[in-house]
N, C-alpha and C positions, 0 to 999 in steps of 0.2 A: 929933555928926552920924553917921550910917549910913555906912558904907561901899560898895562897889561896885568888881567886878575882875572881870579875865575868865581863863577859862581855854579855850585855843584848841582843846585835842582832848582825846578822852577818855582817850589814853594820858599825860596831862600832869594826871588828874586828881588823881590820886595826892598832889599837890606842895599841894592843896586842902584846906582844911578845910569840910567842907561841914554838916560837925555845926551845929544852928542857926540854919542861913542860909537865908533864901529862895535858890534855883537856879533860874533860867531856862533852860531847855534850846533849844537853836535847832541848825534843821536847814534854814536856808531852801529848799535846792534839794532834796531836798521833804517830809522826812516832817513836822515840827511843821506847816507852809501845808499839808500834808495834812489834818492832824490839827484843825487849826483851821477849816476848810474843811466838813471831816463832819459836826464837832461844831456848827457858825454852821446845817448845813443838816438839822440835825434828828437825828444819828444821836448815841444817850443816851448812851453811853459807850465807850471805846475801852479795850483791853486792852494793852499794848505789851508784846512778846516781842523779846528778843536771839535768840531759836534759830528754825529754820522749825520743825520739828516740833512744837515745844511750841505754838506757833500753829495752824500745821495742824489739830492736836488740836482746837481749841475749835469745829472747825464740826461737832462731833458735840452741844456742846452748843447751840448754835443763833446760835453768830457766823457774821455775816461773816467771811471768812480774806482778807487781804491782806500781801499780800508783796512786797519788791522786792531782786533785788542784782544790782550793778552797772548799776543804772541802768534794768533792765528786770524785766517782770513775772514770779516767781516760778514755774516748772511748776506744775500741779497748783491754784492760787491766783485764787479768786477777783476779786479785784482785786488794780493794783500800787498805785503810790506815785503816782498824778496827784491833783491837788485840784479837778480838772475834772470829774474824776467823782461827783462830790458836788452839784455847784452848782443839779442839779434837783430833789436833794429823792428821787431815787429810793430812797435808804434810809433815808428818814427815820421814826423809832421803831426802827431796829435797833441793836442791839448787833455791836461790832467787833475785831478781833484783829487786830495789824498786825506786822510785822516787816519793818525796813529795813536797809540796809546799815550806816547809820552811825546815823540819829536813834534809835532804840530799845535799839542800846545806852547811847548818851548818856544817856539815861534811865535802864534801867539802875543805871550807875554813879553816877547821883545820888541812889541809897538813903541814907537815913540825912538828908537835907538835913530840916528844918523844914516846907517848904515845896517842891513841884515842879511849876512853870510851864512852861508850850509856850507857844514866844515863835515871832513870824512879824509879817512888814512887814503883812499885810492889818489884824489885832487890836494895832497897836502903841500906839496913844493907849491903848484898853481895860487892856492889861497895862501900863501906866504908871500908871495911875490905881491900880488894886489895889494895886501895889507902893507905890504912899505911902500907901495907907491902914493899910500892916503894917509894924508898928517891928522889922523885920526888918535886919539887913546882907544883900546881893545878890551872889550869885554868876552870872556867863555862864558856861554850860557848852556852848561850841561843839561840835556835832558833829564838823566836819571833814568830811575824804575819808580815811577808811583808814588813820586814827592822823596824816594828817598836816593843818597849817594849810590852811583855805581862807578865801578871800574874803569871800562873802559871807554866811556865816555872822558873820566879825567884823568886817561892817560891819553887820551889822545890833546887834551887843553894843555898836558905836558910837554907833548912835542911840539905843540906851536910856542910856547912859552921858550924851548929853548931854540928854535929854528926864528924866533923872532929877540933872538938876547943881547945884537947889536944896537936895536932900533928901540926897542922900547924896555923900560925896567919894570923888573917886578917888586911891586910896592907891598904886598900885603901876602899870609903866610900861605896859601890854596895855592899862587902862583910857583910859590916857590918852593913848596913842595913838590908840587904835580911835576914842577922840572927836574926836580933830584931825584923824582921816580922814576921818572922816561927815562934821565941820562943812565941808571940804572938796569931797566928793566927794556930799552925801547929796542933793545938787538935780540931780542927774547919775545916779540910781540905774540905769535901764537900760541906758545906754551905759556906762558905767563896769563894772558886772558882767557884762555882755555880751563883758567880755575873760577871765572867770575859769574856769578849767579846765573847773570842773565844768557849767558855761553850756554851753558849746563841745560837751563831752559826750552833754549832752542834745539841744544841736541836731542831735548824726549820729543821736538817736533819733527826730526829728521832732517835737515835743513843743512846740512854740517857748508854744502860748496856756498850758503850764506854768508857765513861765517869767516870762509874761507877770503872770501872777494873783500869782505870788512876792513879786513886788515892786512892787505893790499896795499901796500906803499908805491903811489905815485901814476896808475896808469894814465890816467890822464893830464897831462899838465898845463893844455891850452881850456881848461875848465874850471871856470869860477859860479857859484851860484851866487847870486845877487836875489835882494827881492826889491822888487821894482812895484812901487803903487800894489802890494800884498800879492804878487807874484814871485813867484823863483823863476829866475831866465839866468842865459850864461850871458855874462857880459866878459 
């Protein structure tokens, strides 16, 4: 049977072998529900950068530049980090260059994996189905906040943990917790993370229909983000 564990931030990735695994990367408060959000509303590929500059850079080649840290939009940067900005369609056929506080490095630091997923509550059936189609072992690579745990990033590694509890075991104690909190806590998803820091955060930015789209079960189902040669595209 496949495996399946989580690793709660990217400063903990290290402790990982990510050689051969499928990696789920999740950032739910917001870049991956960003990134799955652009790519559901037409926008062909996404570029994901740890640095602003090196992003910055690509609107010479003809990306979009988005940016976000600390929670708000990057000077200079076309777009930040909401997935509300996507849901009309206005960039749809463009190509995108994003960098976020914490989802993009997450990514990032999941070089080398077999396989690199953008996991988000809106495409969670979708990327459940992919992962049992590939005889892969499964890594959650939680963003976090700033090197440290958050919430609802590993509640959402919970609900893959248990939507994936046929196919693969959970071998080590983060999996199987994070499942015994979801099966808990995952019928309760808005009030429940509506107490977790990075929630809270985003409420003093005003942002709440953010928030809202976050944790969104399921609109999209024909949407998987893949990263292809350091691309996100839907496969």
């Amino acid at each position: 049977m496949r495996s399946i564990e989580v690793c709660f931030s990217p400063e903990l990735i290290h402790l990982h072998e990510v050689t051969g695994k499928l990696v789920v990367v999740v950032d739910i408060f917001r870049a991956t529900s960003t990134m799955v959000a652009a790519l559901a509303h037409g926008v062909t590929e996404i570029l994901p950068f740890a640095d602003l500059e090196a992003c910055r850079a690509m609107q010479n080649q003809g990306y979009l530049i988005a940016a976000e840290r600390d929670g708000l939009t990057a000077p200079g940067f076309e777009l930040g980090n909401s997935p509300v900005a996507y849901t009309a369609g206005a960039y749809a056929g463009r190509k995108l260059a994003m960098t976020t506080t914490n989802g993009t490095l997450a990514i990032e630091k999941s070089k080398g994996a077999a396989e690199i997923l953008i996991g988000a509550f809106p495409n969670l059936q979708a990327t459940v189905t992919y992962i049992q189609s590939r005889d892969l072992d499964v890594l959650i690579h939680c963003a976090g906040w700033k090197g440290r745990f958050n919430l609802e990033d590993s509640l959402y590694a919970g609900a893959l943990v248990q939507a994936l509890g046929e196919s693969h075991a959970n071998r080590e104690d983060g999996a199987l917790a994070m499942g015994s909190l979801f099966a808990h806590e995952g019928n309760n998803l808005v009030t429940y993370l509506s107490q977790a820091s990075h929630a809270k955060r985003l409420q003093n930015h005003g942002i709440e229909a953010d928030i809202d789209f976050c944790l969104s079960l399921d609109l999209y189902n024909q949407v998987v983000g893949v990263s292809q040669n350091g691309e996100l595209r839907i496969v």
